[in-house]
C-alpha positions in Angstrom: 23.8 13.5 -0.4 22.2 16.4 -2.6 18.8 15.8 -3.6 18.2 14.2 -7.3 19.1 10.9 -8.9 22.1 8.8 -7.6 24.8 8.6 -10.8 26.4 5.8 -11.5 29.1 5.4 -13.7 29.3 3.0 -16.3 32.6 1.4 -14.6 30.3 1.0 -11.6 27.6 -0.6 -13.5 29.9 -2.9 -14.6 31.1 -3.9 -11.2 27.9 -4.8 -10.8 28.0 -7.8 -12.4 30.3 -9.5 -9.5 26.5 -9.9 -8.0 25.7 -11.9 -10.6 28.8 -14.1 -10.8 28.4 -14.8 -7.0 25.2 -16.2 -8.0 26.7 -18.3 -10.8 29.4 -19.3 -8.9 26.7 -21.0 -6.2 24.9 -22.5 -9.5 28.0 -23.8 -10.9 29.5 -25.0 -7.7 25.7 -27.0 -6.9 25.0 -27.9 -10.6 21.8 -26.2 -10.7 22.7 -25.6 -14.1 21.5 -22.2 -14.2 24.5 -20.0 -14.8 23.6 -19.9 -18.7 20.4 -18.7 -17.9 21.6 -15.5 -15.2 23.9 -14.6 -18.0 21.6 -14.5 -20.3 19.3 -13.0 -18.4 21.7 -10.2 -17.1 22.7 -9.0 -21.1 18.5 -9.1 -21.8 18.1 -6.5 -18.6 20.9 -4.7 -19.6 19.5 -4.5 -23.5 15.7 -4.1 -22.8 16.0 -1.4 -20.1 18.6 0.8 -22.5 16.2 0.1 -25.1 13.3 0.5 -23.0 14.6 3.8 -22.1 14.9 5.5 -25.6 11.1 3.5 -26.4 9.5 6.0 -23.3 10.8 8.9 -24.5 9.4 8.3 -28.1 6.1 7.2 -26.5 5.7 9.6 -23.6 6.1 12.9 -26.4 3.5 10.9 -28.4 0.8 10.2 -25.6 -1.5 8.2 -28.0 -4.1 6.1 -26.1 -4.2 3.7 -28.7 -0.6 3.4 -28.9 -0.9 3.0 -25.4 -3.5 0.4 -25.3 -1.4 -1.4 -28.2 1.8 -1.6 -26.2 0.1 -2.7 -23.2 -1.5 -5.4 -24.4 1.9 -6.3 -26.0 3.1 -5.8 -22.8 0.3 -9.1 -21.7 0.9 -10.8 -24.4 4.7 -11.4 -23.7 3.5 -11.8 -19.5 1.3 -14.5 -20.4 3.9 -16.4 -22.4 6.2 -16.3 -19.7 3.6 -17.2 -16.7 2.7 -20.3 -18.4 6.0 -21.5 -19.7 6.8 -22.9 -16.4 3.9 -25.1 -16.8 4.8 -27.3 -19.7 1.4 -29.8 -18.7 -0.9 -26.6 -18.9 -1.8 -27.5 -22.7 -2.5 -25.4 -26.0 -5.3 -22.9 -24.3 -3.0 -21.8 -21.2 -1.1 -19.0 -22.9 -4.5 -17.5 -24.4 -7.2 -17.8 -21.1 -3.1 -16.6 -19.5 -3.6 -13.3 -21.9 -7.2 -13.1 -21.5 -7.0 -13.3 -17.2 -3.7 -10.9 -17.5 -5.4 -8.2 -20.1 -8.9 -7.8 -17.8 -7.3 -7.3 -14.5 -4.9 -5.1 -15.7 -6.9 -3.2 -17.6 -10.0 -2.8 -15.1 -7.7 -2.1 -12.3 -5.1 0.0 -14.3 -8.1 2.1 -15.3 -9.7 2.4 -12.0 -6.8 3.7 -11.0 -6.2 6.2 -13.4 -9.6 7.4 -13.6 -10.8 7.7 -10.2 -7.6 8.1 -8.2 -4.6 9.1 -9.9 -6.7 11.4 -12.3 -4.2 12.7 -14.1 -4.5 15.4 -17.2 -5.2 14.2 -19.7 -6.4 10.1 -17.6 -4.5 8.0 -20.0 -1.1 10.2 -19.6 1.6 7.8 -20.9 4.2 8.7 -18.3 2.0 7.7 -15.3 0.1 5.1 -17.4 2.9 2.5 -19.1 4.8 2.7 -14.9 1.6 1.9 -13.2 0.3 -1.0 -15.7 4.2 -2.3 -15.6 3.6 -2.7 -12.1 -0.1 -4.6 -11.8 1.3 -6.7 -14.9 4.5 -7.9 -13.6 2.7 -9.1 -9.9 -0.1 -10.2 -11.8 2.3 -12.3 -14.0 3.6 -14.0 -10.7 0.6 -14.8 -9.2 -1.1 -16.2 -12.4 1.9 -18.3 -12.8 1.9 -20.3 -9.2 -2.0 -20.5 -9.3 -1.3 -22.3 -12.4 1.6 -24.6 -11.8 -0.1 -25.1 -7.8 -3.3 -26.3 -9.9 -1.5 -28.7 -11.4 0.0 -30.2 -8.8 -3.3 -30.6 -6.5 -5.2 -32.6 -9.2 -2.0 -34.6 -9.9 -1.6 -35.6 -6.0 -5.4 -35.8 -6.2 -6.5 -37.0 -9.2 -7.8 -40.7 -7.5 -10.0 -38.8 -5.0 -11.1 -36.5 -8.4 -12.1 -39.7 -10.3 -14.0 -41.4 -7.3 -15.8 -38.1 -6.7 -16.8 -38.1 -10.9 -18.0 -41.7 -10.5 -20.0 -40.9 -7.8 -21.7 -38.2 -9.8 -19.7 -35.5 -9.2 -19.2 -32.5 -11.6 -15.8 -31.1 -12.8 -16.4 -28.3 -10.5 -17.3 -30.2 -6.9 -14.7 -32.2 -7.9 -11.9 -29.8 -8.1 -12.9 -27.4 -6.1 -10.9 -27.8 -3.5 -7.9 -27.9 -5.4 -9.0 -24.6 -7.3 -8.9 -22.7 -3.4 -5.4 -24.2 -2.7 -3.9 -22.9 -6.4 -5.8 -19.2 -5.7 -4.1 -19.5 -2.3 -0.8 -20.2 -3.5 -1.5 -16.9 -6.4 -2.2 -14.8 -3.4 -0.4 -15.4 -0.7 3.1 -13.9 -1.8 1.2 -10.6 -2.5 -0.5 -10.7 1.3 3.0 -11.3 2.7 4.1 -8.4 0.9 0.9 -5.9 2.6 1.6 -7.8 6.0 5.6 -6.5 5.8 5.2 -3.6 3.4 7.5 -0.4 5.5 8.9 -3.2 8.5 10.8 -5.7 5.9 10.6 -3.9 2.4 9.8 -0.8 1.0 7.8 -0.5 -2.1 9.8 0.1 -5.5 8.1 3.7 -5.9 8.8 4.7 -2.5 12.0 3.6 -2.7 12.6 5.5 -6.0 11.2 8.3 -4.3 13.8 8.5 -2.1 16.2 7.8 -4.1 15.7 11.1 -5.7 15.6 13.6 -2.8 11.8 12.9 -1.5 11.3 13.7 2.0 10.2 10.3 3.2 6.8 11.1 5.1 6.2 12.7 1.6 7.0 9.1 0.0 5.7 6.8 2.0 2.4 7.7 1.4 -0.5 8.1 -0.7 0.7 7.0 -3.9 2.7 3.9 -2.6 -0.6 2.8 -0.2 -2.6 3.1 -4.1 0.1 0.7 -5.2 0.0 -1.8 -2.9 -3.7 -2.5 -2.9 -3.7 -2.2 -6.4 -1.3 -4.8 -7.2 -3.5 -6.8 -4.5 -6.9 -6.5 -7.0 -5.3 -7.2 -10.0 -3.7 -10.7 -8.5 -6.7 -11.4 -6.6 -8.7 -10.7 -10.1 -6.3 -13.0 -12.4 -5.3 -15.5 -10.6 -9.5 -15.8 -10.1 -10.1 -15.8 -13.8 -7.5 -18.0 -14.8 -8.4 -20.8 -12.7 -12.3 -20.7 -12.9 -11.8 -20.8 -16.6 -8.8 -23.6 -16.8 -9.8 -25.5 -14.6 -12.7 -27.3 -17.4 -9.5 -27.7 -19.5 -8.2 -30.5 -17.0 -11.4 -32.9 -17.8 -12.5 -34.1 -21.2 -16.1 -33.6 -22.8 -17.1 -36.6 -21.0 -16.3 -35.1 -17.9 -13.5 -37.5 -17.1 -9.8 -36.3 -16.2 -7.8 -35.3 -19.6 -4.8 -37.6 -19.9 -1.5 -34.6 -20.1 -2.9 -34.1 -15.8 
């Protein structure tokens, strides 16, 4: 195969909805009820990328670094909608400290990144920018979103050992402490799976992209893929820490007693 990106043909991006079907077909055939959804789902990734793709081009020619501090934090906003959605229970503040925990640690790694490592001319250079903010965001969106729901549970399963510990003059935090560890576990732990397997069970999506288009793969394997990785660690590590240390005082009332949606 020549070097350069692999075409493909709009009749075989169209075969490539039998994947999806095989997956609606197991739905269907287990009434998971979720073939609605992976169709829908399919015509939004077909849309958003096509769109996505004409966006770039506007925005890369532009290279504004407030336009690209504006569509970032877009970019978190939508993130935090979705990483909280699957907790219904989380109340009215989730999607906000969700924003909040998202925007810092993506924006304080993202940076470091650019500044001191990447370095690119001029630092905030859309094309490298928008790719490697994407990136932190959407594994900061995952691990923000089980520390959350896992939060949730351990108070729930816990919540009479919570109360006995309040009576006895406990405060919110000694309390819950020890379910705040198990929902930062649960953030953290697919992202450690991934840098315990990274290059023996996966590849990561740069690296593969890489050689995708021709790279040698010594060339792609490393450095920028190793950034990637640890990157993607911090910026978990850092929301998934923010979120819960500031949700967690949501879960108890100004009396200091469990709130009643928990």
């Amino acid at each position: 195969m020549d070097a350069g990106v692999i075409p493909i043909s709009n009749t075989q991006l169209a075969l490539s909805v039998i994947l999806v079907l095989i997956t609606g077909v197991i739905s269907a055939a287990l009434r998971l009820e979720l073939l609605k959804p992976l169709l829908w789902g399919t015509v939004r990734t077909y849309l958003q990328l096509t769109l996505i793709g004409y966006a770039l081009t506007y925005i890369f020619n532009i290279n504004n670094l407030i336009l690209i501090i504006v569509i970032i934090s877009l970019m978190c906003l939508v993130a935090s909608r979705t990483a909280v959605r699957g907790s219904p229970r989380a109340g009215r503040y989730s999607m906000l400290l969700g924003f909040f925990s998202l925007w810092t640690s993506t924006f304080l790694v993202g940076t470091i990144v650019m500044v001191l490592i990447i370095s690119p001319e001029p630092w905030y250079s859309a094309r490298i920018a928008i790719p490697i903010f994407g990136m932190i965001l959407g594994n900061s969106m995952n691990g923000i979103a089980l520390s959350l729901e896992r939060l949730f549970s351990e108070v729930k399963s816990k919540i009479s050992e919570i109360e006995a510990l309040l009576s006895f003059g406990a405060s919110p935090w000694e309390s819950v402490r020890d379910c705040v560890k198990e929902a930062l576990r649960a953030g953290m732990t697919p992202t450690i799976n991934s840098l315990m397997v990274v290059g023996l069970v996966s590849l990561p999506g740069m690296m593969t992209g890489q050689i995708l288009a021709g790279a040698d793969p010594q060339q792609a394997s490393r450095p920028l893929p190793v950034v990637v990785m640890l990157m993607i660690a911090a910026a978990v590590a850092i929301g998934c820490l923010m979120l819960v240390l500031l949700y967690y005082k949501k879960l108890f009332t100004k009396e200091d007693a469990i709130a009643h949606y928990v």
